[in-house]
C-alpha positions in Angstrom: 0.0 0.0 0.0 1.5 3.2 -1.3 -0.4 5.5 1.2 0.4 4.4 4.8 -0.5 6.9 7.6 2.9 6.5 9.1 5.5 4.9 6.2 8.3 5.4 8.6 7.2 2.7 10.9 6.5 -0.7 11.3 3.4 -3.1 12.6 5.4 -6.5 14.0 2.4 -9.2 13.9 3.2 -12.0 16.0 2.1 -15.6 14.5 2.1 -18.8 15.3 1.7 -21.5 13.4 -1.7 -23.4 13.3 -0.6 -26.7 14.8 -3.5 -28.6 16.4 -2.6 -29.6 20.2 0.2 -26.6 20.2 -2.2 -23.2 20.2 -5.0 -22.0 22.3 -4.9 -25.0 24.7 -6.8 -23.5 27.2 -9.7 -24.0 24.8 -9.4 -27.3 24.3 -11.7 -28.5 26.8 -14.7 -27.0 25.0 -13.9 -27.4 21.4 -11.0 -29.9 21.4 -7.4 -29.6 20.0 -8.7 -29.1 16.5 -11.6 -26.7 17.7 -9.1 -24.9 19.3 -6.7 -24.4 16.1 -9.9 -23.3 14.1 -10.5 -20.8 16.3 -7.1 -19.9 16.3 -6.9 -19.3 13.1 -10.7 -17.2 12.9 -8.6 -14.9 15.7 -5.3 -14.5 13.4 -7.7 -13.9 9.8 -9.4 -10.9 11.9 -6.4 -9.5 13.7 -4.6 -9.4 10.6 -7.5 -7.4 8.8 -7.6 -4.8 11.8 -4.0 -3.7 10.8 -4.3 -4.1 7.6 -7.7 -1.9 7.5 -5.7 0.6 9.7 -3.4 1.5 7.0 -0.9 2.4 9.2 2.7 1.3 8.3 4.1 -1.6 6.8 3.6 -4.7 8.4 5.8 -7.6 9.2 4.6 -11.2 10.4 6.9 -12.5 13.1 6.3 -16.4 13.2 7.0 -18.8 15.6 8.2 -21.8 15.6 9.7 -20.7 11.9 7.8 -19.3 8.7 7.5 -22.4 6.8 3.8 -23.4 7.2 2.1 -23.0 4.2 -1.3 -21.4 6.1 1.4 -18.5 8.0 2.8 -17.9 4.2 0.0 -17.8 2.4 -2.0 -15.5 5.2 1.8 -12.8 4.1 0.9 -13.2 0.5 -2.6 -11.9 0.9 -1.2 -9.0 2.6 1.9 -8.4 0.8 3.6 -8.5 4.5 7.0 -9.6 5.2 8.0 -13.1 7.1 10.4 -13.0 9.9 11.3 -15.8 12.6 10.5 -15.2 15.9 13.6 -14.7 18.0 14.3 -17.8 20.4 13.4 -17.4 24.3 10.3 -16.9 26.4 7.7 -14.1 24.9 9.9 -10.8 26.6 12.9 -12.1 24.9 11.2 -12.9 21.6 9.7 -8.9 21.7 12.6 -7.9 22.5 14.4 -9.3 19.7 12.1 -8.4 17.4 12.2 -4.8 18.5 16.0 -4.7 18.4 15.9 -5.8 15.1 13.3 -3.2 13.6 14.3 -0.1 15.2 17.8 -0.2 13.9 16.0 1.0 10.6 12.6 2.3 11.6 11.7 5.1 15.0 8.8 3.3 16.0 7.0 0.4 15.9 4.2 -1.5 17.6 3.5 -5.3 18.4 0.0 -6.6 17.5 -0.6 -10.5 19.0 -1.7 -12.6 16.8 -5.1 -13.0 18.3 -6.5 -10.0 19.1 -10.0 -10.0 17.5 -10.8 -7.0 19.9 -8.6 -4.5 18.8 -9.8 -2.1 16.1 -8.0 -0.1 13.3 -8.4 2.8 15.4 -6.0 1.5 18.1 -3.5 0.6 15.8 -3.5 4.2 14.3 -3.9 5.9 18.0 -0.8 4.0 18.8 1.0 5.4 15.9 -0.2 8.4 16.6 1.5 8.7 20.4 4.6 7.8 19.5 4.8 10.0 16.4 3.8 13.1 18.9 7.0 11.8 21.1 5.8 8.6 23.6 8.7 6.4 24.0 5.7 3.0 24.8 2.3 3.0 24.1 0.0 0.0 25.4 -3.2 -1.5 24.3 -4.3 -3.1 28.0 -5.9 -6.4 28.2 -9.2 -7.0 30.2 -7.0 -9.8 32.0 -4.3 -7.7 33.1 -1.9 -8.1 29.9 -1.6 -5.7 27.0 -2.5 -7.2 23.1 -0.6 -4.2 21.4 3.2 -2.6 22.9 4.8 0.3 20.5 8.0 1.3 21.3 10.8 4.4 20.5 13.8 2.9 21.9 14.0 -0.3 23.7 15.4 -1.4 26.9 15.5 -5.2 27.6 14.4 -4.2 31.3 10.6 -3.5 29.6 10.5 -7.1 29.0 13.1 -9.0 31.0 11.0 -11.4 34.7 7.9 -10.2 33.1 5.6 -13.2 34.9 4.2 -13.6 31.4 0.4 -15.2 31.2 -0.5 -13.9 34.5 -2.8 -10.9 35.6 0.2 -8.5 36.5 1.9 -8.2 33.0 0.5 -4.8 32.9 1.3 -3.6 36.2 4.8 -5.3 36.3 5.3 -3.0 33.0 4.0 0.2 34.4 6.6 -0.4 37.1 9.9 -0.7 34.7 8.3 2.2 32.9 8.7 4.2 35.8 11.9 3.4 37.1 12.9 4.1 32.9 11.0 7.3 33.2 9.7 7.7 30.4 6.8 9.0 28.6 4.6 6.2 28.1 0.8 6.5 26.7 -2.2 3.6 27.7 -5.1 3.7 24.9 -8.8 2.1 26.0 -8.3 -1.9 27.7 -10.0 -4.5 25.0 -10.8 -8.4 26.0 -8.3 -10.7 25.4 -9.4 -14.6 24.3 -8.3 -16.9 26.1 -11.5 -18.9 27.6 -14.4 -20.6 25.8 -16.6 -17.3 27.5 -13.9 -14.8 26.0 -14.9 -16.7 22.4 -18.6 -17.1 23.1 -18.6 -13.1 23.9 -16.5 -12.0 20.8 -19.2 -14.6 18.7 -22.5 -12.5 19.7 -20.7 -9.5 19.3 -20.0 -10.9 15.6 -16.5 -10.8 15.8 -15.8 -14.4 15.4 -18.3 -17.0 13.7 -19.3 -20.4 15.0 -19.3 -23.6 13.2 
């Protein structure tokens, strides 16, 4: 897309691949492992629409385990996004990575997961927005007490490094190392994140996701 609201950065969409058994186990109970990977996918298909409907900057997908399933490379081609491997390491050290490697060439960029069905274009552009006007972080809180969207400035490993990842004090663990950084950091509205059968049942009347 030739006219991206902010060409000078970059949206890092993390991926993984649809392996049955291996994403959204948590929902396996209700829907099985298959369920579960359908699902998955439904999340990824409408996440990557949000920023691609936000026309905000180029966008990147950052896979994990590796970019060679065909389903990950053919969701790039309908985009005309980039491929790049995931960074090895627990999620802080994979973001971490991933920021190190972009912002040697770009001045910002944000991280979208994968399966954020409840963010909007409007987020993505609002985070581009703050850290254009100067923010050094911008959030996207989760419901749950994570975030589903981090844009950064500059990066210091400390943003990401004993993070106790999965729980309900991601957030507030952040908003900590952002202080002691001191710097200027910008929270936009808190969305649901999906990772119970309610959290899909809710995002399926709101006609978000569709049921088989």
């Amino acid at each position: 897309m030739a006219d991206w609201l902010f060409p000078e950065g970059r949206i890092l969409l993390f991926a993984k691949a649809p392996v049955a058994g291996r994403v959204k186990t948590r929902l396996r109970g209700a829907w099985g492992a298959r369920g579960a990977c359908r699902i998955h996918q439904q999340l990824f298909r409408r996440t990557l629409d949000v920023v691609r409907r936000s026309a905000a900057a180029p966008l990147d997908i950052w896979c994990a385990p590796g970019c060679d399933h065909p389903w990950i490379r053919a969701r790039a081609r309908e985009v005309d996004a980039g491929l790049r491997a995931q960074p090895p390491g627990d999620l802080g050290a994979r973001m971490a990575g991933a920021f190190r490697a972009t912002l040697r060439t770009a001045p910002y960029a944000i991280i979208v997961g994968g399966d954020c069905a409840a963010l909007t274009p409007e987020h993505v552009r609002s985070a581009f927005q703050r850290l254009h006007a100067g923010d050094d972080a911008v959030f996207t809180p989760a419901d749950d007490g994570g975030y589903v969207l981090i844009g950064l400035r500059r990066l210091d490993p400390a943003v990401f490094r004993t993070v106790p990842w999965g729980t309900d004090a991601v957030m507030a663990a952040t908003r900590r190392r952002l202080r002691r950084l001191d710097w200027r950091a910008g929270e936009l509205a808190a969305v649901p994140d999906v990772d119970r059968p309610a959290d899909v049942r809710r995002l399926r009347r709101a006609g978000l996701l569709r049921s088989w």
